[in-house]
C-alpha positions as semicolon CSV with decimal commas, in nm:
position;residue;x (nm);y (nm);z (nm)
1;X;0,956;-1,139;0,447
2;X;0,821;-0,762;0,452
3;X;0,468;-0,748;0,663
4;X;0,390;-0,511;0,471
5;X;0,416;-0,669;0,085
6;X;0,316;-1,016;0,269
7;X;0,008;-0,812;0,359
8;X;-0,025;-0,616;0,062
9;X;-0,070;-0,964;-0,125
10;X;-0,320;-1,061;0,107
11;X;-0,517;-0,760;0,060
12;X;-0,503;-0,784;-0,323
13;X;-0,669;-1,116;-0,386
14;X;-0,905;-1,056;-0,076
15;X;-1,004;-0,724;-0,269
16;X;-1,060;-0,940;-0,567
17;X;-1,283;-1,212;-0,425
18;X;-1,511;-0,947;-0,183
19;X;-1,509;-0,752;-0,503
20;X;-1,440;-0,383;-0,310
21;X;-1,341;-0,215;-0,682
22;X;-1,549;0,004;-0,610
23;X;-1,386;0,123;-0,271
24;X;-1,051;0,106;-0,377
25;X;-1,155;0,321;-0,686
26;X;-1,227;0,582;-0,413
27;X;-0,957;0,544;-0,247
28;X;-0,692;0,578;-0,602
29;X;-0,906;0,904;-0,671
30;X;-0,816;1,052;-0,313
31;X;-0,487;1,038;-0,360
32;X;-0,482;1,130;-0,725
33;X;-0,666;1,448;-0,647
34;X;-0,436;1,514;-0,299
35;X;-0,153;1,465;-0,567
36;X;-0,213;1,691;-0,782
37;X;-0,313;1,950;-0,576
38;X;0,009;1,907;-0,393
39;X;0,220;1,895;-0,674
40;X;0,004;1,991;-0,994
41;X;-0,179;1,821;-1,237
42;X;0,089;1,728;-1,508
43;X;0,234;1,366;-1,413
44;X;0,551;1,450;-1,647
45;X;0,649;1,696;-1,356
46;X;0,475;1,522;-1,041
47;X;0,613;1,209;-0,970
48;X;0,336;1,106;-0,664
49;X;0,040;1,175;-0,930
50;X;0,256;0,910;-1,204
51;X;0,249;0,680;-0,948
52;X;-0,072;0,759;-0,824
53;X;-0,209;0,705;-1,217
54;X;0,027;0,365;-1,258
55;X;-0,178;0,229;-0,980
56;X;-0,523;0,317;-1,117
57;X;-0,430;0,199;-1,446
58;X;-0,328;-0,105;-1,266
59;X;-0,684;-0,127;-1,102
60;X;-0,808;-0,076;-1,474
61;X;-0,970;0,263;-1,307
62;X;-1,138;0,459;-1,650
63;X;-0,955;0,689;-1,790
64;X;-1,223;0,943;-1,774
65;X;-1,189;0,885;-1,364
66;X;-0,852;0,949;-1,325
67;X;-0,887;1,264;-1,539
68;X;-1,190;1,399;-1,318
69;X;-0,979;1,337;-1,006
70;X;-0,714;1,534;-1,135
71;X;-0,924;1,798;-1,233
72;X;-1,064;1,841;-0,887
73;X;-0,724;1,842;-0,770
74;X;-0,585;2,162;-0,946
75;X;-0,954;2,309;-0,903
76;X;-1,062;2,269;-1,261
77;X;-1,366;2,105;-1,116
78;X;-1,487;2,102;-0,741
79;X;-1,365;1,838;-0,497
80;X;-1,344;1,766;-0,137
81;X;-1,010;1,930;0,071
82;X;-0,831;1,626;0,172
83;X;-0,609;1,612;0,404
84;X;-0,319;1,356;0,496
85;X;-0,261;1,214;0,822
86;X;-0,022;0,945;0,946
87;X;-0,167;0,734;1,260
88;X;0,077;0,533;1,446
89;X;-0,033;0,228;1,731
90;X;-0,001;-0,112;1,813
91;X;-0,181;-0,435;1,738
92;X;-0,201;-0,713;1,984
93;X;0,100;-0,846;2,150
94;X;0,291;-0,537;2,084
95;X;0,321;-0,506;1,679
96;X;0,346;-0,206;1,520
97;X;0,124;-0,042;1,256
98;X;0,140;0,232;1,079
99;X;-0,225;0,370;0,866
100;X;-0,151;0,621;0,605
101;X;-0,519;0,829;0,544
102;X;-0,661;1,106;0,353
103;X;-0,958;1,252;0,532
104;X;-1,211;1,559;0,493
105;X;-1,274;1,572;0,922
106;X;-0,967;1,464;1,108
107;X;-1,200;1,437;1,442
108;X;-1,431;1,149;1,281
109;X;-1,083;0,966;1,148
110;X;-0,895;0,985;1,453
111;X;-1,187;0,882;1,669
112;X;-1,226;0,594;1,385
113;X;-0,918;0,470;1,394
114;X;-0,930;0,465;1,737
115;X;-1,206;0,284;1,782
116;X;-1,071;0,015;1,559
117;X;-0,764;-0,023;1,738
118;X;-0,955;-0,054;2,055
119;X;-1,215;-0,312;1,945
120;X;-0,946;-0,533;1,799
121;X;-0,708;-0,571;2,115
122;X;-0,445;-0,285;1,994
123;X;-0,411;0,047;2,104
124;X;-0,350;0,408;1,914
125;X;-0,040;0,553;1,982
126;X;0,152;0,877;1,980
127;X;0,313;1,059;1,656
128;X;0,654;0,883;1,675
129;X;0,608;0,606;1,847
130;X;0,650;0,344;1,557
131;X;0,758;0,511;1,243
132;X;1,136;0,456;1,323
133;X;1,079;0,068;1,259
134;X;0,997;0,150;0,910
135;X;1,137;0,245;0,592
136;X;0,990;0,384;0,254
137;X;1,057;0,150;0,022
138;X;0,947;0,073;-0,353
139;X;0,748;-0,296;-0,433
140;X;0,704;-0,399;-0,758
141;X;0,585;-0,755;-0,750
142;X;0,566;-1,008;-1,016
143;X;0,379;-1,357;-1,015
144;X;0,598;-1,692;-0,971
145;X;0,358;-1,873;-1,206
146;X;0,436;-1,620;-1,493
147;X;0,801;-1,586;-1,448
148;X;1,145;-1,679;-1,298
149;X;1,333;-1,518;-0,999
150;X;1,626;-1,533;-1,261
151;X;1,463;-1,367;-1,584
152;X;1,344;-1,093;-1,319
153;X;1,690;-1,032;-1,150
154;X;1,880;-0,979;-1,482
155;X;1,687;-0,705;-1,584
156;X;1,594;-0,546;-1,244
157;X;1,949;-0,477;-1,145
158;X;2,034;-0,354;-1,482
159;X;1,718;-0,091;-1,444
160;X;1,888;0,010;-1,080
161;X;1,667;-0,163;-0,809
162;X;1,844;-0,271;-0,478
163;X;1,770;-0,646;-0,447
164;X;1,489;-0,906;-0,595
165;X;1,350;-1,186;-0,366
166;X;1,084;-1,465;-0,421
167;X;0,809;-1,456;-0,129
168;X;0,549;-1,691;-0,133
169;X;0,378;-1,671;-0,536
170;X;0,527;-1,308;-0,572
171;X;0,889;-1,224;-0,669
172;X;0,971;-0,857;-0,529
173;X;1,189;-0,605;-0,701
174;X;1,293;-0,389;-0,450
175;X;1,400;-0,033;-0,504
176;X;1,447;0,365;-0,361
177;X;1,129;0,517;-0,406
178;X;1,330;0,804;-0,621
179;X;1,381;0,501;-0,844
180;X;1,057;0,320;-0,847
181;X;0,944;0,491;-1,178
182;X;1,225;0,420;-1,360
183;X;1,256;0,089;-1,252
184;X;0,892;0,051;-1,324
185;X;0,874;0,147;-1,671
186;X;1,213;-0,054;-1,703
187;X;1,041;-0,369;-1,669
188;X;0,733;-0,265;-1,860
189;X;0,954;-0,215;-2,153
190;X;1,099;-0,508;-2,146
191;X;0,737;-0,693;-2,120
192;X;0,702;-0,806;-1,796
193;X;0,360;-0,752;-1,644
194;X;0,375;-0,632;-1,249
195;X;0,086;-0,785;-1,007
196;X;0,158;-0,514;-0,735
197;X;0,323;-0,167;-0,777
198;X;0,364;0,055;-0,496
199;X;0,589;0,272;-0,287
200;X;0,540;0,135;0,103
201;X;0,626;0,190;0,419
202;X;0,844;-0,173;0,482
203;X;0,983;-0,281;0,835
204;X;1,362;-0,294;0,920
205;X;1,278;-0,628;1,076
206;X;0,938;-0,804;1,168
207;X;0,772;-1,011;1,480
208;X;0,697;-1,341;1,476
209;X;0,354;-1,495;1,686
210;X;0,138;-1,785;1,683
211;X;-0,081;-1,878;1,404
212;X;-0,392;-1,732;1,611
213;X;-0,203;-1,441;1,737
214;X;-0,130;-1,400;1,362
215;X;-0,486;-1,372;1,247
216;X;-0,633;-1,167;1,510
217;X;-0,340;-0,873;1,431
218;X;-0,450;-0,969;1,067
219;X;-0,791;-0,905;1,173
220;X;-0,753;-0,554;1,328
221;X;-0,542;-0,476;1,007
222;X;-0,801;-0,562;0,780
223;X;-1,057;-0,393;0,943
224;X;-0,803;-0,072;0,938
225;X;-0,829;-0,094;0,584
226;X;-1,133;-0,133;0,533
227;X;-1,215;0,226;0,671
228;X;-1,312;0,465;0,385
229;X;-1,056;0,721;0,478
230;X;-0,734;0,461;0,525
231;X;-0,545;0,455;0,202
232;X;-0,247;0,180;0,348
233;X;-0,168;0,009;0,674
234;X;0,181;-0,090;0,723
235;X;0,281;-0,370;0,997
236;X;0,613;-0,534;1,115
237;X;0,394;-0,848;1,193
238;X;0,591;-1,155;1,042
239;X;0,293;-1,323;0,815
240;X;0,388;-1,722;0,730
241;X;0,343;-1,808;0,405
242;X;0,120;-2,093;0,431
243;X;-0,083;-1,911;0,739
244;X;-0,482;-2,053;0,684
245;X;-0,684;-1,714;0,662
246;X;-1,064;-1,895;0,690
247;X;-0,966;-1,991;1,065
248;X;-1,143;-1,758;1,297
């Protein structure tokens, strides 16, 4: 399976029992605001802000915040200058990761994430140096418990994403990312109810290491994430679907 959307699942439900709303509320209006600076404030003409807005809306982020953070963006109201950076390294034992950010001082988030890296056995790399493993890819995931790989696939493929696979308790509909809205609303419309929407950087093929191995990469990922400025970490670490998180 992906690292990436195995991770991404991970992060979701450990988001939901440390109950970090609050954090990834700041990190949804970051790139809402970068968004629509970039590429103006009406979501009918900027497809990054749509998705930027399906995701808050997913995160049940008020309306009234995702407005503001718009605002900012197109300089109705004031905001920070955020900027986007792309930091590329390796975790222990050689996996990649990739850390998407959006940061008002580049010096504090590059000595950051460099710092992290450090402390958790990796080591920050050079621009370059891991982004060929990965593709951009579009995730739309849907629980197991809710519905069937079957009733998912029919209507998927009809909407024009590129493949649907069950992974642990999530079945993935995967698609371009000049697709992902349309495929998005697709299955909306037809009323299925997504537990993860995203557009992700996704490896071309993933690592496999021992359980422990497995959690100390997890480790230094999660800490990555956890950094105010990181908005998504990427990895090509092969995560095992019945891997025990609580062992240290």
């Amino acid at each position: 399976m992906s690292g990436h959307s195995k991770w991404a699942t991970i992060k979701h439900k450990k988001g939901a029992q440390d109950a970090k709303r609050g954090k990834i509320f700041t990190k949804l209006i970051k790139e809402i605001t970068i968004s629509a600076r970039s590429g103006g404030g009406d979501p009918d003409a900027n497809p990054r802000l749509r998705t930027a807005i399906l995701k808050a809306k997913a995160e049940n982020m008020p309306k009234d915040n995702i407005e503001r953070a718009v605002k900012k963006g197109t300089g109705e109201l004031e905001g920070v200058d955020y900027m986007e950076i792309t930091y590329e390294g390796y975790g222990p034992h050689g996996v990649a990761i990739m850390v998407d950010s959006l940061t008002d001082n580049k010096n504090r988030t590059a000595a950051d994430v460099r710092s992290i890296f450090s402390k958790g056995g990796g080591n920050l790399g050079e621009t370059g140096c891991v982004s060929y493993l990965f593709h951009r890819t579009g995730i739309i995931g849907f629980p197991v418990d809710k519905y069937t790989e079957e009733q998912i696939f029919e209507q998927a493929l009809e909407a024009g994403a590129e493949d649907v696979t069950t992974q642990g308790e999530t079945i993935e509909v995967l698609c371009e990312p000049d697709d992902f809205e349309t495929v998005l609303k697709a299955m909306q419309a037809a009323g299925f109810e997504e537990s993860v929407a995203e557009i992700s950087k996704v490896p071309e093929a993933t690592v496999s290491l021992d359980p422990e191995e497995t959690r100390k990469v997890l480790r230094l990922i999660e800490n990555l994430d956890d950094h105010d400025d990181v908005q998504d970490v990427s990895t090509n670490l092969e995560i095992p679907d019945d891997l025990d998180l609580s062992e240290e």
